[in-house]
TIBA-248343 format. One line per 3 residues: number of its first residue (from 1); their letters; for each residue x, y, z of N, C-alpha, C. Coordinates in steps of 0.1 Angstrom, whole numbers. Each point is the difference from the previous one (the first is absolute). Layout:
NUM> A> X:Y:Z:X:Y:Z:X:Y:Z | ...
END
This chain:
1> XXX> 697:179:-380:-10:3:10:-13:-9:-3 | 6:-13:-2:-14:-11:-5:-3:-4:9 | 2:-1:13:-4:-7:10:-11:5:11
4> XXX> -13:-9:4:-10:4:5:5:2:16 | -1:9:5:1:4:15:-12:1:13 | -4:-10:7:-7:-1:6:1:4:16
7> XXX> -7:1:5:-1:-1:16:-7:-8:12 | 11:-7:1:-1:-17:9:1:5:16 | 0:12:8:1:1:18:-1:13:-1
10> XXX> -7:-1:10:-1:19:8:2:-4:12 | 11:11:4:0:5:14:1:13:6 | -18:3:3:-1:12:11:4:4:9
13> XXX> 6:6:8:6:5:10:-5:13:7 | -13:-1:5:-5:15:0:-13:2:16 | -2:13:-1:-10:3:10:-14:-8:4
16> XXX> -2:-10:-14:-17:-6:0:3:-14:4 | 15:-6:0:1:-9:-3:13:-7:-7 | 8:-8:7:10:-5:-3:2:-14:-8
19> XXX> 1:-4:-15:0:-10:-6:-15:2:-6 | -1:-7:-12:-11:3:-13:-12:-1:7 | -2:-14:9:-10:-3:2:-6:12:7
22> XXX> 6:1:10:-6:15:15:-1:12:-11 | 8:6:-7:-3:5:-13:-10:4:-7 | -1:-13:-6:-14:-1:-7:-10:6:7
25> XXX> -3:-11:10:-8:3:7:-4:17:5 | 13:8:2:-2:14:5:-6:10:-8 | 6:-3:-14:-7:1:-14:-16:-2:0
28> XXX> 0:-7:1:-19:-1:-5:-7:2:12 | 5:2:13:-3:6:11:-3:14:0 | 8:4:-6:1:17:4:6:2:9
31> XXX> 10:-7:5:3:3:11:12:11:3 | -2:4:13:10:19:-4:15:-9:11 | 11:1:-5:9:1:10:7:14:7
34> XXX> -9:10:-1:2:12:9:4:-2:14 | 9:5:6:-4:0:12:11:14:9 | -3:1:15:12:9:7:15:-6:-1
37> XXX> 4:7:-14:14:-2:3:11:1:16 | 6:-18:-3:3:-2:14:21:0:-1 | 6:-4:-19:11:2:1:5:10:6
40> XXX> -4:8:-2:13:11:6:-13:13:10 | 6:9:9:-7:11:4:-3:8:-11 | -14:5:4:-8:8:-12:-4:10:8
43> XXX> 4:1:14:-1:20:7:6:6:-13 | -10:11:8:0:11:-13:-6:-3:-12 | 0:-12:-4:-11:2:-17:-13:0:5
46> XXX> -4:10:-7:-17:2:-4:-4:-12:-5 | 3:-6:-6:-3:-13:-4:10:-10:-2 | -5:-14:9:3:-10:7:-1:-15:-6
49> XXX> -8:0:-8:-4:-11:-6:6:-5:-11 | -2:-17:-7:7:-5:-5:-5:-15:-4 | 12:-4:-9:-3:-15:-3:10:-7:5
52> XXX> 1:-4:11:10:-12:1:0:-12:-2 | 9:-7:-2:0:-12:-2:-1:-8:15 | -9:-3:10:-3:-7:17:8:-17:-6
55> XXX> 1:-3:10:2:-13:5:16:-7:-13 | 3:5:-5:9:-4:-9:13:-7:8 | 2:-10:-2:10:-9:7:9:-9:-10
58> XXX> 9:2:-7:9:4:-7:4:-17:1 | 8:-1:15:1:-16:4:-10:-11:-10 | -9:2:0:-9:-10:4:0:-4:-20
61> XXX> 4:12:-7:-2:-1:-12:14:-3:-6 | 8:2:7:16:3:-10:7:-13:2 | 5:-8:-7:6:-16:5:14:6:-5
64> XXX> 7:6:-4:16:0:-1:8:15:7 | -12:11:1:6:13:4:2:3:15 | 4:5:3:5:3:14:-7:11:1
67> XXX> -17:8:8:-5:12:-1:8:6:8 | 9:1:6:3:8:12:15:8:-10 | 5:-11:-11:12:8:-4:-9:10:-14
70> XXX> -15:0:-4:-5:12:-11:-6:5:12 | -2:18:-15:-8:6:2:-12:-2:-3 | -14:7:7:-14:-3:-6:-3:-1:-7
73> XXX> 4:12:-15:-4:-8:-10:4:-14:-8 | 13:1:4:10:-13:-3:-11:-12:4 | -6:1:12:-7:-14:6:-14:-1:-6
76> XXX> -4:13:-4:-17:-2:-7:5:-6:-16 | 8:8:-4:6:-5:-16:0:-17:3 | 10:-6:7:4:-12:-3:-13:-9:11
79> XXX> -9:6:2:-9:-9:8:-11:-1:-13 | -2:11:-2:-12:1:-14:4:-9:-12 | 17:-3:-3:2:-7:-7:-1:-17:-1
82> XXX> 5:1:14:-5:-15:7:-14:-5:-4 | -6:7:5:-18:-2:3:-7:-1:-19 | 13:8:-9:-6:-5:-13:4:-9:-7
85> XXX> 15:-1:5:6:-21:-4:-11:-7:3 | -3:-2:12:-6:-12:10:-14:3:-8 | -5:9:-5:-16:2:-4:1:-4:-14
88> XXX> 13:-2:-7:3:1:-18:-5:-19:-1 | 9:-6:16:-4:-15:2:17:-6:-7 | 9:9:-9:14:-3:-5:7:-6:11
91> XXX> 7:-16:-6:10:-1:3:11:10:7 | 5:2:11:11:10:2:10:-4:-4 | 7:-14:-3:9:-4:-5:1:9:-15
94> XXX> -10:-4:-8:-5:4:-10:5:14:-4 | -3:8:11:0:13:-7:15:6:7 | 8:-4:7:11:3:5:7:1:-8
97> XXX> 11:6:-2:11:4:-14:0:10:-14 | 12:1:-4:-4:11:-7:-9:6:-9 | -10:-11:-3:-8:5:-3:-14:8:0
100> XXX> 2:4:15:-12:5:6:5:12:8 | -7:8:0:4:14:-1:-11:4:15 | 4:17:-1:-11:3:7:4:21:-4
103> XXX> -12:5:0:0:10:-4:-9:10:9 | 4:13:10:-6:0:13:-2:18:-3 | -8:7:3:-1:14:0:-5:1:20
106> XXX> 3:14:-2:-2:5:10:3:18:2 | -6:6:9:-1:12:0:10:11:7 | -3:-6:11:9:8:10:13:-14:6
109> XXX> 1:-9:-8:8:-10:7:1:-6:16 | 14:-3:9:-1:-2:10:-4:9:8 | -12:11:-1:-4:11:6:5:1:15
112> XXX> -8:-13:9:2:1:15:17:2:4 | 5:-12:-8:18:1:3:2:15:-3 | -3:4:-11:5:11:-3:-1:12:14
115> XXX> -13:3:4:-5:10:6:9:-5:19 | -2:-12:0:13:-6:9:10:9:3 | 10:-2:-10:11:-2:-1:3:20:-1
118> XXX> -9:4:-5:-1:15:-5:-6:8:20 | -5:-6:6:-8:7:13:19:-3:9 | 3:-13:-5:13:0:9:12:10:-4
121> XXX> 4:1:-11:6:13:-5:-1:8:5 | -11:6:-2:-6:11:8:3:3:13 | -3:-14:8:2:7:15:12:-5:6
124> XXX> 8:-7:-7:15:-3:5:9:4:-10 | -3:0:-12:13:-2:-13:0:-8:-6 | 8:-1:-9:4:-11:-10:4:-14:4
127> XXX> 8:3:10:7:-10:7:-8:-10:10 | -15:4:1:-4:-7:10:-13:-8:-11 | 1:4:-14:-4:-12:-7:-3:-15:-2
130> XXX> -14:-8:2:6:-11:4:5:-4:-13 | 12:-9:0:5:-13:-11:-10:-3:-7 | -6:-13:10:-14:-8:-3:-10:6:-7
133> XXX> -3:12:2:-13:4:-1:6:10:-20 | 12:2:-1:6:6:-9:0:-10:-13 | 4:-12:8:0:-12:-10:-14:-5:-7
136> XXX> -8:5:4:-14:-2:-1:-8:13:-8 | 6:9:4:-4:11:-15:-1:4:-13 | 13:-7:-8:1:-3:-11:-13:-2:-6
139> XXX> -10:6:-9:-13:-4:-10:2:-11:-6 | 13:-8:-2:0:-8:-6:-1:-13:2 | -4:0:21:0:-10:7:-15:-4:1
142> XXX> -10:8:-8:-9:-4:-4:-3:-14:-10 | 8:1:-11:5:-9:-8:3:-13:5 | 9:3:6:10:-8:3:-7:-10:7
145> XXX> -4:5:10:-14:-8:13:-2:-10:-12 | -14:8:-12:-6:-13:-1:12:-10:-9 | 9:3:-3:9:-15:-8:4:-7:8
148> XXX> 7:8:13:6:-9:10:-14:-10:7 | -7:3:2:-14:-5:5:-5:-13:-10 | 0:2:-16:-4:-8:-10:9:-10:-5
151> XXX> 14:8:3:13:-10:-4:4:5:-18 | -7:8:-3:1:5:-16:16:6:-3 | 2:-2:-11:17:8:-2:1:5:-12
154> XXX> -15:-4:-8:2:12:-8:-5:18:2 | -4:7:-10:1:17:4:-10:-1:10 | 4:12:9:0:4:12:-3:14:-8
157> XXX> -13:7:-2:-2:12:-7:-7:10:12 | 0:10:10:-6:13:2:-4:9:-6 | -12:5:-2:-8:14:-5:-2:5:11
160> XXX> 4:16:-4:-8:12:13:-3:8:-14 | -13:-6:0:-5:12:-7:-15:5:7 | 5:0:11:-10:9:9:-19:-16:6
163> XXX> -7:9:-6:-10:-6:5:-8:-11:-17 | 5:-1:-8:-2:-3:-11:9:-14:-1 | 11:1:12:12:-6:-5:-3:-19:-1
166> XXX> -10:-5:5:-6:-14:-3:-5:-3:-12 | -8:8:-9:-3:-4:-16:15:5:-7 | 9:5:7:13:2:-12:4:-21:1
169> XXX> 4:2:14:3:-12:5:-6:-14:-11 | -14:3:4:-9:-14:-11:4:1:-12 | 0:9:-5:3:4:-12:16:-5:-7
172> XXX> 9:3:12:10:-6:-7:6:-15:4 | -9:-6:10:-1:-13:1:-4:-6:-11 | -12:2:-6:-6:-1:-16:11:1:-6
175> XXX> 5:10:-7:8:0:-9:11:-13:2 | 5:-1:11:13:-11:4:-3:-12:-2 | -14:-5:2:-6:-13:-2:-3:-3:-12
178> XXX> -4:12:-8:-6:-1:-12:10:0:-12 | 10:6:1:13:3:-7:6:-17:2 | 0:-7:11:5:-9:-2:17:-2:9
181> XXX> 3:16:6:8:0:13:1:-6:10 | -16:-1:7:0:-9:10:-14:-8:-1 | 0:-10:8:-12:-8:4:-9:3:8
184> XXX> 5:6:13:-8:2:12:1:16:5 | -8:8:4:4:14:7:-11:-3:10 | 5:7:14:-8:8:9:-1:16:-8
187> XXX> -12:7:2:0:12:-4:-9:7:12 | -2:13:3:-4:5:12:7:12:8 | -5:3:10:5:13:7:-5:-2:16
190> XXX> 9:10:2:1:-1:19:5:14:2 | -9:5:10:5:10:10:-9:2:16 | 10:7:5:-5:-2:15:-4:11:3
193> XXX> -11:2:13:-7:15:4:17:5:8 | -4:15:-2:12:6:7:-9:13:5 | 9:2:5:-1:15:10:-2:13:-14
196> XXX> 13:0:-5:4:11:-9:-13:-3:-9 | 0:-11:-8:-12:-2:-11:-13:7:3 | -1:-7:12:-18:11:7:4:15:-4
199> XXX> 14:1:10:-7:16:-2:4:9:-11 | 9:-10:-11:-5:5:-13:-10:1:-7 | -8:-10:0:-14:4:-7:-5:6:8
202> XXX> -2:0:16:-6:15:9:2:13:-7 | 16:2:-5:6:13:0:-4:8:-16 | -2:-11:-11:-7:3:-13:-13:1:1
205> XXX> -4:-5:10:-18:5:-4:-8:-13:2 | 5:-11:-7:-1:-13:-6:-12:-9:13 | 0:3:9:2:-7:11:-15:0:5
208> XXX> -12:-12:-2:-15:4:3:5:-4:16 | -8:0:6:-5:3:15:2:-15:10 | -15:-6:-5:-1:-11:1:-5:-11:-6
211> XXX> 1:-1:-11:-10:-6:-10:6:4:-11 | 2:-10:-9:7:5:-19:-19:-4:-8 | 0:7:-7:-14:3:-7:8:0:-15
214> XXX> 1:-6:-4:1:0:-19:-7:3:-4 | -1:6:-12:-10:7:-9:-14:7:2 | 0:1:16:-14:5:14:3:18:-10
217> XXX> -13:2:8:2:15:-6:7:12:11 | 1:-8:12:4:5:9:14:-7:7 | 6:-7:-8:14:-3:1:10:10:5
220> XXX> 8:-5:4:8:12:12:14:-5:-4 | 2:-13:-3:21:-6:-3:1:-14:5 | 15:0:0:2:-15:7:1:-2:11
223> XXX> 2:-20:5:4:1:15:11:-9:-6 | 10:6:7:13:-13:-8:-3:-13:12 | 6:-9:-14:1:-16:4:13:0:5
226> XXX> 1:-17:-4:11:-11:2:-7:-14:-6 | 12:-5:-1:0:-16:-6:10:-1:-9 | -4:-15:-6:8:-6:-15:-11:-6:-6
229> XXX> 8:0:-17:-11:-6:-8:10:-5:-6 | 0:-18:-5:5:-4:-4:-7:-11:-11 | 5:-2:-13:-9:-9:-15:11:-10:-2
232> XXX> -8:-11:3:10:-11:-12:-4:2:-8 | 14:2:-10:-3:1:-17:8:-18:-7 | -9:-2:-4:11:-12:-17:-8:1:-11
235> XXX> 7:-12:-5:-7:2:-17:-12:-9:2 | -10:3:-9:-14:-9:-1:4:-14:-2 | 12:-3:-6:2:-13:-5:8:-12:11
238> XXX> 6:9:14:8:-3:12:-14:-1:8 | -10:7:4:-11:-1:4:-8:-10:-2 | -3:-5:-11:-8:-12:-6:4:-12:0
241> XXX> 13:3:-1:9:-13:0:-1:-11:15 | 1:12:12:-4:-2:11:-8:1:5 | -13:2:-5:-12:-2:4:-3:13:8
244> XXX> 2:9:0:5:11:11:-21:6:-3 | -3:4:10:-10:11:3:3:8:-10 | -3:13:-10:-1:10:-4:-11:14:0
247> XXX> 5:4:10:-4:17:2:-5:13:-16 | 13:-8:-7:-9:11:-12:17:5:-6 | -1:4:-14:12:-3:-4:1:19:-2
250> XXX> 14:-2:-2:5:21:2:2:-1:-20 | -8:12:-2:-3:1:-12:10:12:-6 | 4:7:7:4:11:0:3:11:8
253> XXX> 6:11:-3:2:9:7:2:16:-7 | 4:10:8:1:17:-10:8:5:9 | 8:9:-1:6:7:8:3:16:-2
256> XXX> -2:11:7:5:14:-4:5:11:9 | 9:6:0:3:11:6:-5:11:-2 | -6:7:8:-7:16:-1:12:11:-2
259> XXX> 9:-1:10:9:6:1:-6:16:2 | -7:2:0:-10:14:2:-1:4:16 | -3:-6:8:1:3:14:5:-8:7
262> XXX> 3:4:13:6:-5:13:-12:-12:6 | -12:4:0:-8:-8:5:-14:2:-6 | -3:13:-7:-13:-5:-9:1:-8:-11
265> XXX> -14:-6:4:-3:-12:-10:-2:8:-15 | -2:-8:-14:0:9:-12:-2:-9:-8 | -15:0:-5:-13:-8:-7:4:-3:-13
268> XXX> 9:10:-7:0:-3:-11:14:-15:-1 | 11:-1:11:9:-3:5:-10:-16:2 | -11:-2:7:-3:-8:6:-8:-9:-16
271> XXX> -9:11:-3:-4:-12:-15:10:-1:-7 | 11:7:-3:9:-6:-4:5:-14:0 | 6:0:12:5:-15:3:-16:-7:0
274> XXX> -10:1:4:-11:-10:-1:0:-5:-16 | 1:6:-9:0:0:-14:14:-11:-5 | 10:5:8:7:-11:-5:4:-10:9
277> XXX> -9:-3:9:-4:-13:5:-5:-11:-5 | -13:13:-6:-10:-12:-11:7:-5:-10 | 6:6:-3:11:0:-15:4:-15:2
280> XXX> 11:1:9:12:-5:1:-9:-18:7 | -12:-1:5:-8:-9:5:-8:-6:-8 | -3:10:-14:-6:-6:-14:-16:2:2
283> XXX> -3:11:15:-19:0:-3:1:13:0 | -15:1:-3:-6:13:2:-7:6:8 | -2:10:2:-9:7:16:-13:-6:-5
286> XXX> -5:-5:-10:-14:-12:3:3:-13:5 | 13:-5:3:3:-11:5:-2:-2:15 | 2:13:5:1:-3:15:-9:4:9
289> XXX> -2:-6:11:-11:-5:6:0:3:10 | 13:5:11:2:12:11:9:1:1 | 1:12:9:14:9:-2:5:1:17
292> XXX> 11:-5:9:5:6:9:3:6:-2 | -1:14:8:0:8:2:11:5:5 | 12:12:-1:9:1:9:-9:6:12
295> XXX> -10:13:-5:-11:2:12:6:0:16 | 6:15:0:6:1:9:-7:9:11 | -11:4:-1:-9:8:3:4:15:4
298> XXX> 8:9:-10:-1:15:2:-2:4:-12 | -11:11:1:-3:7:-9:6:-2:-11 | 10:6:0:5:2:-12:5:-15:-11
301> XXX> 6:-6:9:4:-16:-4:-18:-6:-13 | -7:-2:10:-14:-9:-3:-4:11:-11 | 2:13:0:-9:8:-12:13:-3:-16
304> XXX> 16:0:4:3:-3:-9:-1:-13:-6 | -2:-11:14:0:-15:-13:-9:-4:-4 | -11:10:5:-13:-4:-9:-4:6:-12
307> XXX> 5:16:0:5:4:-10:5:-5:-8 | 14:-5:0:8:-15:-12:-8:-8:-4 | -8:-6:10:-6:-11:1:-12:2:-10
310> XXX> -4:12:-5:-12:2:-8:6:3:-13 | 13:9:2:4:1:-16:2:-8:-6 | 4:-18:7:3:-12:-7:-10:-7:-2
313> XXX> -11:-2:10:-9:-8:-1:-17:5:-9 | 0:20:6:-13:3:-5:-5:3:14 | -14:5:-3:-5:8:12:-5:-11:8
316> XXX> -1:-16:-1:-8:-6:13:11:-15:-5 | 10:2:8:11:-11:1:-1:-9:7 | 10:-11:0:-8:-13:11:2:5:15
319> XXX> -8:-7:5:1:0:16:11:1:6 | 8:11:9:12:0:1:0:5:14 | 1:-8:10:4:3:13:14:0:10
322> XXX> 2:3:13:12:1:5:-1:-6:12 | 10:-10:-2:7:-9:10:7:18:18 | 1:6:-2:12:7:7:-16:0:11
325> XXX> -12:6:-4:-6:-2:10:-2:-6:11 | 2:-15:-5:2:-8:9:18:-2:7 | 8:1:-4:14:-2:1:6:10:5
328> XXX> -4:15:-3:12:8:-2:4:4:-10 | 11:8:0:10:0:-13:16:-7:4 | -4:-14:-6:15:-7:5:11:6:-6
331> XXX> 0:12:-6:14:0:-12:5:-11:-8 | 11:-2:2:4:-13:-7:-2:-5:-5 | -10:-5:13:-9:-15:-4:-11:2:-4
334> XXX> -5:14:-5:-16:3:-3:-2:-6:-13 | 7:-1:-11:-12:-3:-11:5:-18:-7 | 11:1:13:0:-22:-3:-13:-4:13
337> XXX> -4:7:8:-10:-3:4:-11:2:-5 | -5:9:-11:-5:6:-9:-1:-15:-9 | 9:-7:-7:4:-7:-9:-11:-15:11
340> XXX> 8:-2:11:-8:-10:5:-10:0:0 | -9:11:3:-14:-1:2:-7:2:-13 | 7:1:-14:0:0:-12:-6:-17:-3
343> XXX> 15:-4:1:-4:-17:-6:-4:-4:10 | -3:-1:15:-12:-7:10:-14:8:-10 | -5:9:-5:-11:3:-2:-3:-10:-13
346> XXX> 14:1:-11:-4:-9:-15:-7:-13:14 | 10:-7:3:-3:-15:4:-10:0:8 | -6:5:9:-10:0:13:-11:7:-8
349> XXX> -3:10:-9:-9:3:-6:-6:13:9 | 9:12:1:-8:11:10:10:9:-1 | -8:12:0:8:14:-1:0:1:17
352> XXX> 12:6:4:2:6:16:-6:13:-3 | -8:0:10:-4:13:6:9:13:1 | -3:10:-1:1:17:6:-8:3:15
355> XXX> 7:-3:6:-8:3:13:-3:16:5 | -4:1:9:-5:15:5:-4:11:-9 | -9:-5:-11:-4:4:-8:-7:9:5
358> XXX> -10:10:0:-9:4:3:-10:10:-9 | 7:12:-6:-6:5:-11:6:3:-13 | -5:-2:-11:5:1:-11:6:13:-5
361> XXX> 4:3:-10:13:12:-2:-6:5:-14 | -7:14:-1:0:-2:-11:7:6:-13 | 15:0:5:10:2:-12:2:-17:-1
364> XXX> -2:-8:4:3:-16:-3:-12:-6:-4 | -8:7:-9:-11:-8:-10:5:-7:-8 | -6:-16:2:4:-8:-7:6:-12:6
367> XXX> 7:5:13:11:-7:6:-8:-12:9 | 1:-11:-1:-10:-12:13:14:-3:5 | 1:5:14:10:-4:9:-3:-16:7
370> XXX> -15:-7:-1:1:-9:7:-6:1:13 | -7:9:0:2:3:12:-4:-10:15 | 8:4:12:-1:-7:7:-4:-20:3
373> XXX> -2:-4:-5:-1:-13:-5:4:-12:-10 | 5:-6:0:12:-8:-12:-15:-6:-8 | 3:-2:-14:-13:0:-9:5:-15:-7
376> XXX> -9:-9:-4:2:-11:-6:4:2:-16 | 7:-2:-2:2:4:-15:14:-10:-6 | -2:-4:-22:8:-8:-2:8:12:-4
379> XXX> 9:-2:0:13:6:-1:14:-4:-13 | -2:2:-11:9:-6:-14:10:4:4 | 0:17:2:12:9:-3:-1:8:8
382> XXX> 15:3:10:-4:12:13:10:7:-2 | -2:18:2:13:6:0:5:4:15 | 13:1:-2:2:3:15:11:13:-3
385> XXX> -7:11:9:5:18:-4:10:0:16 | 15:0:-3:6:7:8:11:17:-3 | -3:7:6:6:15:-1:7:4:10
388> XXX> 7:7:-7:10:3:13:5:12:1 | 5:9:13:11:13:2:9:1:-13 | 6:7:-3:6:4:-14:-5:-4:-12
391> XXX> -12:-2:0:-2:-5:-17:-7:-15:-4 | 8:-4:12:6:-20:-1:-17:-6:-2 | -1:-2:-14:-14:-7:3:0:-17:-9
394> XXX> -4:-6:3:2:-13:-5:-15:-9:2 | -4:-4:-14:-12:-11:2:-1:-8:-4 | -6:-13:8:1:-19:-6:-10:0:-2
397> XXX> -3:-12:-14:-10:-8:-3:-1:-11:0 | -15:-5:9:6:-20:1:-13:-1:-1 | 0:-14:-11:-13:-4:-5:-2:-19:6
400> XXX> -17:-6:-3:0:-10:4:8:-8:-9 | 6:-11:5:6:-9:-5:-13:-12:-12 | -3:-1:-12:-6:-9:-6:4:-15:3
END
């Protein structure tokens, strides 16, 4: 594990903004991609709202896939991957073959095909199933998209580990590159808005109104997203060699199971893995300089990660705000989007905002969410906090490159 692992492309795939640059930009904007959910009918929900991903045109980004034969996640995965080749500046030749990998998390998988294929059951049978739309279900055609798309033939790896499941992903792209298995990984997550998903988080509670408020004292829950988040990872020495741009190199990572509940979060579960993040990264909670936030905005979520957040760091920890404000909660794709706006902040020099801030909380003394405004700041060392449904919690460390 001698080998330095950096990050050469990002590709966003999201509500603010499609590809790094629009991205960025949505980041230091504040900008909210809320809006009246238009995929599917929302009669009957009390609440309507959402993050979608507008104008997304699949064509215009994909040069080898055929969009019409994937599912939506399938097309945001292997579009987000594209958009982080072309941004890494690599040779495609280059990186084609078995030595380049790709490593994909996701939540709910081909959701839309799924709920498809499940409404037609329903009202005809089994038999009136489409083929096409069958062949397109598989979670593993998530994968698959981005190799076929990149031309890669080495591992082809999926995580579901819920909403967490993109820092598992970075994390073991690291290890593959750094161990000296492979050269090249896509790492990242994708999932699509669905019907069922809304009115799961409706049906637990989870679900604010119109507006996600992180760490607000009057926070109410989430508004689920959509998108992909996709990282070129190589080694520092493949980067240099080609003169490549550098975003900021992956220092490390932690990983832990709560196994404690179905869906509460559990603080001592959460500094855990933050603890052996630092570990396993080689700094210390005086090293780092801000913290993404998983910052999902429900009560209970934001009191326990700031909770962890204090056991590790002390009662006034670094600036730690949340991306989902602006976004949603992508699942999947939340905390490799988390991860992007991580190394855009080392390299561009700026914490993203917590938007819809309004009053402070005061069981979260201590906590600077950022509020509403992206702040100039140098950036050495950033953590990025993703948590998940059963336990699944996972966190990266990526520092500036000297």
């Amino acid at each position: 594990m001698d080998r330095r692992v950096v990050i050469t492309g990002l590709g966003p795939v999201t509500s603010i903004g499609i590809g790094v640059a629009a991205f960025g930009a949505g980041l230091r904007a504040g900008r909210s991609g809320v809006s009246p959910i238009t995929s599917f009918d929302t009669t009957g929900f009390p609440h309507v709202m959402g993050a979608e991903v507008r104008d997304f045109e699949p064509a215009s980004l994909l040069r080898r896939l055929d969009p019409r034969q994937w599912g939506l996640a399938s097309r945001f995965a292997a579009a987000a991957a594209r958009l982080a080749v072309e941004d890494s500046g690599v040779d495609p030749d280059r990186i084609a073959g078995p030595r380049s990998g790709a490593s994909i998390g996701t939540c709910t998988g081909e959701s839309q095909v799924l709920q498809s294929l499940t409404e037609e059951w329903v009202r005809e049978g089994f038999g009136a199933m489409s083929p096409h739309e069958a062949a397109q279900a598989p979670t593993h055609q998530i994968g698959s998209a981005v190799h076929r798309e990149l031309g890669f033939t080495g591992d082809s790896m999926m995580v579901s580990a819920a909403c967490a499941a993109s820092n598992y992903t970075i994390g073991n792209a690291y290890d593959l590159i750094a161990g000296g298995e492979l050269d090249y990984m896509i790492a990242g997550g994708a999932d699509a808005m669905v019907r069922w998903g809304h009115a799961g988080f409706y049906r637990c509670g989870l679900m604010a109104e119109d507006a996600c408020s992180p760490f607000d004292r009057d926070r109410t829950g989430v508004l689920a997203g959509e998108g992909a988040s996709a990282l070129f990872l190589e080694t520092l020495d493949s980067a240099v060699e080609r003169g490549a741009r550098i975003y900021a190199e992956v220092l490390g990572y932690g990983l832990s199971c709560d196994a404690r509940h179905p869906v509460a979060p559990d603080a001592d579960g959460i500094a855990r893995c933050i603890r052996r993040a630092h570990a396993n990264a080689g700094v210390t909670p005086q090293d780092v300089d801000y913290i993404c936030a998983h910052g999902t905005g429900t009560p209970a979520n934001d009191l326990t990660e700031a909770n962890a957040v204090r056991d590790v760091f002390g009662p006034t920890p670094p600036p730690m705000s949340s991306i989902k404000s602006m976004l949603g909660h992508t699942m999947g794709a939340a905390s490799g989007l988390g991860a992007i706006a991580s190394v855009l902040g080392i390299r561009e020099g700026f914490m993203p905002p917590t938007i819809n801030y309004g009053h402070e909380d005061p069981a979260l003394t201590g906590i600077d969410p950022v509020p509403n405004a992206a702040r100039p700041a140098r950036l050495r060392v950033v953590q990025n906090n993703g948590f998940a449904f059963g336990g699944n919690n996972a966190v990266t460390l990526f520092g500036e490159v000297a």
